[in-house]
FITOR-72512 format. One line per 3 residues: number of its first residue (from 1); their letters; for each residue x, y, z of N, C-alpha, C. Coordinates in pm, whole numbers, plus 50000, padded with zeros to 5 digits. Layout:
NUM = a = X,Y,Z,X,Y,Z,X,Y,Z ~ ...
END
This chain:
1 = xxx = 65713,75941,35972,65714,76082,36006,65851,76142,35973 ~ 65873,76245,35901,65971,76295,35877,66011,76413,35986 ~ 66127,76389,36016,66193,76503,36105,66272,76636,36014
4 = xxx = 66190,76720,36080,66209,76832,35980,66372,76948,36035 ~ 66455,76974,35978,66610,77014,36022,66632,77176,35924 ~ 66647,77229,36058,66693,77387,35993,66891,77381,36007
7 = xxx = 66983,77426,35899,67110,77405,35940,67148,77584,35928 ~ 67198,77626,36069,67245,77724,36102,67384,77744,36123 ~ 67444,77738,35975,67638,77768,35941,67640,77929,35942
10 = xxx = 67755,77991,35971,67798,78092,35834,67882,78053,35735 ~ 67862,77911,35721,67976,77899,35645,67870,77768,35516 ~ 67898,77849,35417,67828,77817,35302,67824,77650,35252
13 = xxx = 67947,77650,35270,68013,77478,35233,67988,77345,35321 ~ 67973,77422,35485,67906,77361,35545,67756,77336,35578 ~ 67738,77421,35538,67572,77417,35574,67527,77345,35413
16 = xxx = 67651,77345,35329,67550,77234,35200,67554,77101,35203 ~ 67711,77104,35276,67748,76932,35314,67646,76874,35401 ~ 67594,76937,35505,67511,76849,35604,67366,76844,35578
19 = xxx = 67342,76963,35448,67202,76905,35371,67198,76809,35301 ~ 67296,76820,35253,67308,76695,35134,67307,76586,35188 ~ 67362,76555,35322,67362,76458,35393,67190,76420,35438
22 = xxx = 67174,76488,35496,67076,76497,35598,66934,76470,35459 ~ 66937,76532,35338,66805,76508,35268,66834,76409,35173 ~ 66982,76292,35231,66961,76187,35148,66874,76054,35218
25 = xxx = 66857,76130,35362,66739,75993,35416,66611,76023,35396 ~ 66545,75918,35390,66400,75953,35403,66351,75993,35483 ~ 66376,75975,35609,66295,75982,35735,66337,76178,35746
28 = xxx = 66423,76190,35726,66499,76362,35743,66483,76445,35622 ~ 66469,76625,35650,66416,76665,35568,66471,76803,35598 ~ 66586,76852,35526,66598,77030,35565,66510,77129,35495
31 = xxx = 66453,77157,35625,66346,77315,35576,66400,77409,35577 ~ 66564,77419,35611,66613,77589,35589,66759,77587,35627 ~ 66815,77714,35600,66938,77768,35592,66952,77879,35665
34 = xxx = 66997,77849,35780,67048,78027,35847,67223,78079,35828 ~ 67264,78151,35827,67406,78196,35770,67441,78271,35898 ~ 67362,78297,35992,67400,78339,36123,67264,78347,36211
37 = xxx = 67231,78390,36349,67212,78339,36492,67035,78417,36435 ~ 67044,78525,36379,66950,78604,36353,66806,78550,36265 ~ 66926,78501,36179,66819,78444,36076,66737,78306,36107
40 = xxx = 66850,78235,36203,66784,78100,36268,66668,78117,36362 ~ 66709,78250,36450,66592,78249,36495,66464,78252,36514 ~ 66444,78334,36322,66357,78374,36261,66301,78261,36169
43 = xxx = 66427,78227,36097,66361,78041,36080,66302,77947,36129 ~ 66312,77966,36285,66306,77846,36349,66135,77898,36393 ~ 66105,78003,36408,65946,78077,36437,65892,77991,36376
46 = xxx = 65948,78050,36201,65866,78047,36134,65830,77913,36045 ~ 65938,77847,35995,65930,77708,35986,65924,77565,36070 ~ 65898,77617,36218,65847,77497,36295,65926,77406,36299
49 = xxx = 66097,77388,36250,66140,77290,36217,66145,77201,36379 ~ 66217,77062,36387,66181,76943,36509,66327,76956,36598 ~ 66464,77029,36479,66549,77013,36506,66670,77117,36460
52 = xxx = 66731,77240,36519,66817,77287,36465,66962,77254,36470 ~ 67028,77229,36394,67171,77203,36399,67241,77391,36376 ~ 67289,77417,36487,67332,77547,36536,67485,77569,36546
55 = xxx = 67593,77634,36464,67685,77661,36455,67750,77776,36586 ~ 67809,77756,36689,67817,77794,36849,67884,77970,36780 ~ 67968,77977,36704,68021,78119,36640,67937,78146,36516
58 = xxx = 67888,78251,36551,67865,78326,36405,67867,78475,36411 ~ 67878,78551,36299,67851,78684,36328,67744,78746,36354 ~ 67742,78883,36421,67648,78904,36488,67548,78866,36560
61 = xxx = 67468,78779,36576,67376,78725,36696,67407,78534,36676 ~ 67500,78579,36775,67589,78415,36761,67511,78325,36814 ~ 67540,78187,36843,67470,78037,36839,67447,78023,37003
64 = xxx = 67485,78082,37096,67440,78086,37209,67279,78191,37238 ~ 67346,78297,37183,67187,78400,37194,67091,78347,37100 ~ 67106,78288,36991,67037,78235,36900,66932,78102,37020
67 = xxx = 67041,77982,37080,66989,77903,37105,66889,77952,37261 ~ 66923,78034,37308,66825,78136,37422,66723,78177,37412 ~ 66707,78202,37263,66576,78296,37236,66515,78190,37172
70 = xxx = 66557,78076,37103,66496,77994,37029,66425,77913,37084 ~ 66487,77839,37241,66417,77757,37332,66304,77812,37391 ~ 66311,77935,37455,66241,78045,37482,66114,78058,37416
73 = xxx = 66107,78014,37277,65976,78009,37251,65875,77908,37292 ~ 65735,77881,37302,65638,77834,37318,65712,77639,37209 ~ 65715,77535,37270,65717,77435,37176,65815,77449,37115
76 = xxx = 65956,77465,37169,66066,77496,37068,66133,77378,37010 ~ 66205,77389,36910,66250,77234,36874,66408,77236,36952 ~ 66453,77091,36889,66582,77066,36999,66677,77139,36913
79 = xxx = 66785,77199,36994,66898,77277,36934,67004,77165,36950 ~ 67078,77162,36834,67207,77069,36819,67346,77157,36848 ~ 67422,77173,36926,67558,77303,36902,67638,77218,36809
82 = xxx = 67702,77284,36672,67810,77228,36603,67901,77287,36642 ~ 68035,77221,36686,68170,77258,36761,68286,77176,36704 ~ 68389,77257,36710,68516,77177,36631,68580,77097,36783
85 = xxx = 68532,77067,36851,68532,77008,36997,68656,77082,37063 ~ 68588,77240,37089,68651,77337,37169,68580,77353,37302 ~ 68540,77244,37411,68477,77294,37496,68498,77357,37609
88 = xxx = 68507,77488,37521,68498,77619,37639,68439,77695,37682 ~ 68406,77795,37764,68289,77834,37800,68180,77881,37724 ~ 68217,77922,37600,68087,77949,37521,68037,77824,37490
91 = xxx = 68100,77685,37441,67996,77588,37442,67972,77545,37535 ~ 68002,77564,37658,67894,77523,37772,67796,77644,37838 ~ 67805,77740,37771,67686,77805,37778,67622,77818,37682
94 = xxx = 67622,77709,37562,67521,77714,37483,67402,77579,37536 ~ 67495,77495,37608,67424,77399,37722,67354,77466,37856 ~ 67393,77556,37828,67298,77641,37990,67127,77705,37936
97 = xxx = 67230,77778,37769,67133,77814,37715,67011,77709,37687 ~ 67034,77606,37655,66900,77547,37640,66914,77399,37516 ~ 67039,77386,37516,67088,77334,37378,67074,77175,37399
100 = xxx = 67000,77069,37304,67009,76970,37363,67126,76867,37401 ~ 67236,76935,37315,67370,76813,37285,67438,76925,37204 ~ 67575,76873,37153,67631,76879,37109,67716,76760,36962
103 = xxx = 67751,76769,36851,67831,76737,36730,67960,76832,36667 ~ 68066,76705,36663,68118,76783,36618,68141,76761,36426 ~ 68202,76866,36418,68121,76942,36258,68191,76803,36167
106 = xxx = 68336,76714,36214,68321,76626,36101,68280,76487,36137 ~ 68175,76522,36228,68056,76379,36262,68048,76312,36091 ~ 68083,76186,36109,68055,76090,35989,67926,76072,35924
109 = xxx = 67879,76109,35780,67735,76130,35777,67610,76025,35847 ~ 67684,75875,35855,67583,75829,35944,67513,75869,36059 ~ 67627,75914,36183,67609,75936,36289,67542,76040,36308
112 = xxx = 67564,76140,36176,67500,76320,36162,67366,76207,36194 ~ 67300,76167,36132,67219,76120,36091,67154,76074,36190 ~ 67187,75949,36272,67150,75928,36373,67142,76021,36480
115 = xxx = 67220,76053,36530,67223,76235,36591,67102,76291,36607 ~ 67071,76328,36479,66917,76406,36442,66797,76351,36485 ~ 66797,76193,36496,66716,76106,36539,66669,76126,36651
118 = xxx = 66807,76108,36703,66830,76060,36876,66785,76198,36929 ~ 66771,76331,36938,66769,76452,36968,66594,76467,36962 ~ 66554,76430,36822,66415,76428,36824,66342,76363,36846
121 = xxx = 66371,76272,36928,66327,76163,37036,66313,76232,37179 ~ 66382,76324,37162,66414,76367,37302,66508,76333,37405 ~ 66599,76239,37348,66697,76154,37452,66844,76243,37386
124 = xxx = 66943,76274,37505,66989,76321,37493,67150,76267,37399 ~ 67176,76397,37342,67321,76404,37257,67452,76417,37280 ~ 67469,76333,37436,67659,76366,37476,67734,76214,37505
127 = xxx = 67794,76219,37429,67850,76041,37394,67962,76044,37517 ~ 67957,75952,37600,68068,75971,37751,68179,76024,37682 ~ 68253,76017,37582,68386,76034,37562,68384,76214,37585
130 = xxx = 68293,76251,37508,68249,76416,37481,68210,76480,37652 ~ 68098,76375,37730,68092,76466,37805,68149,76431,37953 ~ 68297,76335,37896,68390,76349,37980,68472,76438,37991
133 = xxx = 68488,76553,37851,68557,76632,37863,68508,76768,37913 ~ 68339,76764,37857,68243,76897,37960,68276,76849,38091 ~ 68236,76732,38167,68271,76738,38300,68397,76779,38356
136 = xxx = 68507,76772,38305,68629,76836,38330,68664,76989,38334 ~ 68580,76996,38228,68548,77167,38234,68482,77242,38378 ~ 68375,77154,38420,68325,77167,38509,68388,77146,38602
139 = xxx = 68536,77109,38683,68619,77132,38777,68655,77262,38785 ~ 68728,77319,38703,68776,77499,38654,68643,77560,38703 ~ 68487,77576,38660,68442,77704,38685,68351,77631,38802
142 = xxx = 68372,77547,38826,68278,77532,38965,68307,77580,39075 ~ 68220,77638,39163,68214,77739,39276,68260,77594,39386 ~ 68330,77592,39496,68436,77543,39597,68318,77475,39688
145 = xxx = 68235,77571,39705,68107,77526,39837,67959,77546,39726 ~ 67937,77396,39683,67804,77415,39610,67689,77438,39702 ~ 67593,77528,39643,67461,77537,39712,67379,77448,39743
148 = xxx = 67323,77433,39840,67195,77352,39878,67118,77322,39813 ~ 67114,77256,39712,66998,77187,39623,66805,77167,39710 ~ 66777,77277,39708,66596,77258,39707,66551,77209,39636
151 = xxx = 66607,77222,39505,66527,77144,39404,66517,76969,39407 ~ 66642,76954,39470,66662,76792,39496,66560,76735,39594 ~ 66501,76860,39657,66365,76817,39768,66301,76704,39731
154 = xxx = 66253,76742,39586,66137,76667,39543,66137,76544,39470 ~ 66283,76512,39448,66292,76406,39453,66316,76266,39546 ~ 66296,76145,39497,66304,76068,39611,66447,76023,39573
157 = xxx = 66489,75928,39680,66647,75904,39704,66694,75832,39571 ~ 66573,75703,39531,66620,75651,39369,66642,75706,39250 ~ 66526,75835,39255,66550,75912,39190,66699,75992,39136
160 = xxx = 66745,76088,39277,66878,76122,39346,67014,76053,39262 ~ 66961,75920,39271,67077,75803,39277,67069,75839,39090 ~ 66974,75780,39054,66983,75765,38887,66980,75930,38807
163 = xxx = 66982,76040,38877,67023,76161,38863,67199,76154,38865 ~ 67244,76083,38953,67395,76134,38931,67443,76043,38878 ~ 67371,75905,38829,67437,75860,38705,67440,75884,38564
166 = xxx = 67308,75936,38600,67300,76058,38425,67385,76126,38449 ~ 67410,76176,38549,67522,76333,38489,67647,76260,38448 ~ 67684,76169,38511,67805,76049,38482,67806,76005,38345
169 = xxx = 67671,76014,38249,67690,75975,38090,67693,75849,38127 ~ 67596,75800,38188,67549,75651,38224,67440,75661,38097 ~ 67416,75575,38032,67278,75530,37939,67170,75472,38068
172 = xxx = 67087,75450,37996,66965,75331,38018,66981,75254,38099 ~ 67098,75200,37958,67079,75035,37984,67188,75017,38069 ~ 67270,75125,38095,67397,75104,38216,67337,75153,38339
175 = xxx = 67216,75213,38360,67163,75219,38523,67123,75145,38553 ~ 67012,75082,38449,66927,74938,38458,67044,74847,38522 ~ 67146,74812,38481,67227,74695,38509,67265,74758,38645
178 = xxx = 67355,74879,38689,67406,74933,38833,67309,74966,38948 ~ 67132,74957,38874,67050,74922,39030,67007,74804,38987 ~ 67011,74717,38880,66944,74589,38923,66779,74622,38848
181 = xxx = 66800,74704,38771,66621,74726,38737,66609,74721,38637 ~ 66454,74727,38569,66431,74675,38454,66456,74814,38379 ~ 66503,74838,38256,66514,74959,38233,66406,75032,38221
184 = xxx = 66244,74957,38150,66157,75022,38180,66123,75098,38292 ~ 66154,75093,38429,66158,75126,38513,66266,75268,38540 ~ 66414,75227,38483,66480,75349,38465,66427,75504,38388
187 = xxx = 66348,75459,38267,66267,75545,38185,66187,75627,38273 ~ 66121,75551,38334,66009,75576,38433,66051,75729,38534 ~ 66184,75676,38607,66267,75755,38704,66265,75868,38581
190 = xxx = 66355,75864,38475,66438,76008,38433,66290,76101,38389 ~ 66170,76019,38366,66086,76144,38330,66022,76200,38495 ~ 66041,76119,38571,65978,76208,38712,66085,76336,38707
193 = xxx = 66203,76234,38668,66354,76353,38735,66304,76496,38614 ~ 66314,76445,38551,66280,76551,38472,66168,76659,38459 ~ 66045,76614,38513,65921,76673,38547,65930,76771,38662
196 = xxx = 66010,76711,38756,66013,76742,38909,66158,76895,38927 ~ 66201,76858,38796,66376,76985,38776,66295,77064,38686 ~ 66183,77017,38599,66186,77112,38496,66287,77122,38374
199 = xxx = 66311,77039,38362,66429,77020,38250,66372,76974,38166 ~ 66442,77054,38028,66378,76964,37908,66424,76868,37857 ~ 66517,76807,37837,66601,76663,37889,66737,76649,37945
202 = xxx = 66789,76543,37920,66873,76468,37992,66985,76572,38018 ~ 67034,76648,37896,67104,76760,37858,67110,76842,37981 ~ 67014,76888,38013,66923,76986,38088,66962,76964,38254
205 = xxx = 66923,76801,38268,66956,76774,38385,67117,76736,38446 ~ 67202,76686,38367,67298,76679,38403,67370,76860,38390 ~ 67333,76917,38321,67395,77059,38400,67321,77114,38510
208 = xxx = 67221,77101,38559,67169,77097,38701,67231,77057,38771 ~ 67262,76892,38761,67293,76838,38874,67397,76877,38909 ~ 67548,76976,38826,67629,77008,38843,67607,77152,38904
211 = xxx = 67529,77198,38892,67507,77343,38895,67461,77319,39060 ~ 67369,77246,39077,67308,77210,39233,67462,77122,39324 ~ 67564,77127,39228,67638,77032,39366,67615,76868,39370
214 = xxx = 67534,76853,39296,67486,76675,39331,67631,76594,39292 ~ 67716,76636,39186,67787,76532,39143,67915,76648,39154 ~ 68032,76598,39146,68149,76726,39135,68279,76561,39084
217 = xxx = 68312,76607,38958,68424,76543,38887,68548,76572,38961 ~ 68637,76473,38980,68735,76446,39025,68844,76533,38897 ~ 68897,76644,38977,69029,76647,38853,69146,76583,38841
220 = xx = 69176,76577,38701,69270,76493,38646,69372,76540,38747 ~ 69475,76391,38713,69596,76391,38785,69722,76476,38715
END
């Protein structure tokens, strides 16, 4: 099955480098070119693609409103943010917006590659190193007295537990080992967690869990 990739640059040189990349595998396949937020969105209607790789600045209807209206549709595909790893508040509100992960723009063509994979799988795109530095971010704009999580109602306490090791940029196979379980079983947990938040993945839920208060990062010394 080929995974089909719309690349949304304004910048001409980039958006040829990561085709060229991207349509030298088999399994990957770019169906389009947006040059800004407008045209992606209109691409992304209309060519169905599995996966957009989304440039966070562009002119006029930039990569955050782009990725808002794009999720927003019925069956949307996963949004990738490309970032020169500036994470400041516009790329973490392109993560509020709906975005599955984040790359940054001189990702090595393998990893582009894998990237694209991993996203259209549905498993999420923030490598601990990366979203050790979103969590840090998340000291600065977090509110002092987090709200009461209702939503955490509905989950049960294991659940709870393997919720705030996702937001931690725990994998799989690192919860499996820190409760002792089979990871099949971990799988099991993140799609209740996920069913039960409404999140469309992992992405999704670890800015919840921050947003609800469940987890709060220690700031640096």
């Amino acid at each position: 099955m080929t995974i089909r990739v719309l690349v949304a640059d304004d910048q001409a040189l980039v958006r040829a480098g990561f085709s060229m990349i991207i349509d030298a595998r088999e399994d990957l396949a770019v169906v389009g070119e947006a040059e800004d937020g407008a045209q992606a969105v209109e691409q992304a209607a209309r060519l169905r693609p599995d996966v957009v790789l989304m440039d966070v600045r562009m002119p006029g209807v930039d990569g955050i409103t782009a990725t808002r209206r794009i999720v927003a549709a019925p069956d949307p595909p996963k949004v990738v943010i490309l970032t020169t790893f500036d994470l400041d508040e516009p790329l973490y509100a392109a993560l509020r917006a709906g975005a599955s992960g984040f790359l940054l723009k001189d990702v090595r063509p393998p990893e582009l590659a894998d990237a694209i994979r991993v996203v259209a799988r549905g498993e999420a795109l923030l490598a601990p190193t990366v979203t050790r530095r979103l969590l840090d971010w998340f000291v600065a704009v977090q509110p002092s007295e987090p709200v009461a999580p209702e939503r955490l109602a509905a989950l049960t306490d294991r659940e709870v537990e393997v919720l705030t090791l996702i937001a931690r940029a725990a994998t799989n196979t690192e919860i499996a080992a820190y409760l002792v379980v089979a990871e099949a079983t971990v799988k099991t947990h993140v799609s209740a967690i996920l069913r039960k938040l409404g999140a469309r993945d992992r992405v999704q839920a670890v800015v919840m869990a921050y947003d609800l208060g469940l987890v709060r990062p220690r700031p640096s010394a």
